[in-house]
Each structure stands twice: as C-alpha cells, then as structure tokens.
PAVEX-105020 format. One record per residue (C-alpha): residue number from 1; residue in three letters; x negated, y, z negated. Coordinates in steps of 0.02 Angstrom, whole numbers, plus 50000, padded with zeros to 5 digits. Each point is the difference from the previous one (the first is absolute). Layout:
N
+------+------+-------+-------+-------+
| resi | resn |     X |     Y |     Z |
+------+------+-------+-------+-------+
|  NUM |  ala |     X |     Y |     Z |
...
+------+------+-------+-------+-------+
//
This chain:
52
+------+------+-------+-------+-------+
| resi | resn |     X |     Y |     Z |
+------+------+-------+-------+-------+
|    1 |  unk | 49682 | 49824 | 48591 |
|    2 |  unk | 49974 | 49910 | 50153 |
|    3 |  unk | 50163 | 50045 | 50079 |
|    4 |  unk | 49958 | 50191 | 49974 |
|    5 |  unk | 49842 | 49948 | 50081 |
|    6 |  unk | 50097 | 49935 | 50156 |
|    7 |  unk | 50129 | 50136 | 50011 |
|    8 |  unk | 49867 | 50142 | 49986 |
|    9 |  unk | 49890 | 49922 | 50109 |
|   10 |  unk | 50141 | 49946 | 50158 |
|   11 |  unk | 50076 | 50195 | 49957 |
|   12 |  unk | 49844 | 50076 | 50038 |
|   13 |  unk | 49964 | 49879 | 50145 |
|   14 |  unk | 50155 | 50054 | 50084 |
|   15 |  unk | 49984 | 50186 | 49956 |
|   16 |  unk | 49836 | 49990 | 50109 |
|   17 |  unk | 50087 | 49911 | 50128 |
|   18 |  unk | 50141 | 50154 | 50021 |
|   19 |  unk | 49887 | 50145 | 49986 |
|   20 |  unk | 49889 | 49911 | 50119 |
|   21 |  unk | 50154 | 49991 | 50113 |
|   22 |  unk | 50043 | 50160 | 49965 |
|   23 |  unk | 49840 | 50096 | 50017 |
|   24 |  unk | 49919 | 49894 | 50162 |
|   25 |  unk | 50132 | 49970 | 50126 |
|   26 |  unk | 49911 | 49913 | 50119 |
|   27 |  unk | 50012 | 49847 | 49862 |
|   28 |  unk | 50197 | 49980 | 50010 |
|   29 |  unk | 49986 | 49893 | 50145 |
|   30 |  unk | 49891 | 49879 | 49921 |
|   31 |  unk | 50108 | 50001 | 49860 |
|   32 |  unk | 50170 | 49988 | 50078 |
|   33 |  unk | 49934 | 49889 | 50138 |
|   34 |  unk | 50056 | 49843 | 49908 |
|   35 |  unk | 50156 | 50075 | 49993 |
|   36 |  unk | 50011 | 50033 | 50180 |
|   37 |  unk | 49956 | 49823 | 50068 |
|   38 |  unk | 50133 | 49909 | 49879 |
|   39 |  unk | 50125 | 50130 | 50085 |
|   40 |  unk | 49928 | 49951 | 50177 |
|   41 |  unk | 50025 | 49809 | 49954 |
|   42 |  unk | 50166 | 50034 | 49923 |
|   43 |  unk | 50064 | 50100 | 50164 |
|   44 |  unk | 49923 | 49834 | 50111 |
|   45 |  unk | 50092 | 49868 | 49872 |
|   46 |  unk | 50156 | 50095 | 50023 |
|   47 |  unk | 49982 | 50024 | 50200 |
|   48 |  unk | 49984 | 49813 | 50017 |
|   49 |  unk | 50146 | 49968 | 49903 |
|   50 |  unk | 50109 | 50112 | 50115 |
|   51 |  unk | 50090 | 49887 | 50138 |
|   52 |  unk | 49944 | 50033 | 50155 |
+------+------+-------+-------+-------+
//
C-alpha cells in the first residue's frame, strides 16, 4: 500500500514537472540549469587536463 502511495505520488510529481516544462518555457532554464553548469565544469576539468 505504501509503495503505490510512493509511485503515484513521485508519477504525478514528475508529470507536473513536464507539463510545467512543456507549457511555460521560460522555466526550462531553471530546470536544465543544473545540467548546464556540470557541463561547464566538465568542459573546464577536461581543458586543464589537455597539455599545454
């Protein structure tokens, strides 16, 4: 019972999360910006690893 409780309620959760996406575009960059600054400090990791 308390599994269906969890599933339902992190299924709805992220069904609000994609139509809110979806429907308000000015939100994807607060919700991708995470995304964006672990690419930024993967592309600086990787440039100081190049030999110079």
């Amino acid at each position: 019972m308390i599994v269906n409780l969890i599933v339902g309620g992190v299924t709805v959760l992220m069904l609000v999360f994609v139509l809110v996406w979806f429907f308000f575009p000015a939100t994807r960059n607060w919700f991708e910006r995470p995304k964006h600054r672990f690419m930024e400090t993967e592309r600086l990791m990787d440039d100081k690893k190049q030999p110079n």
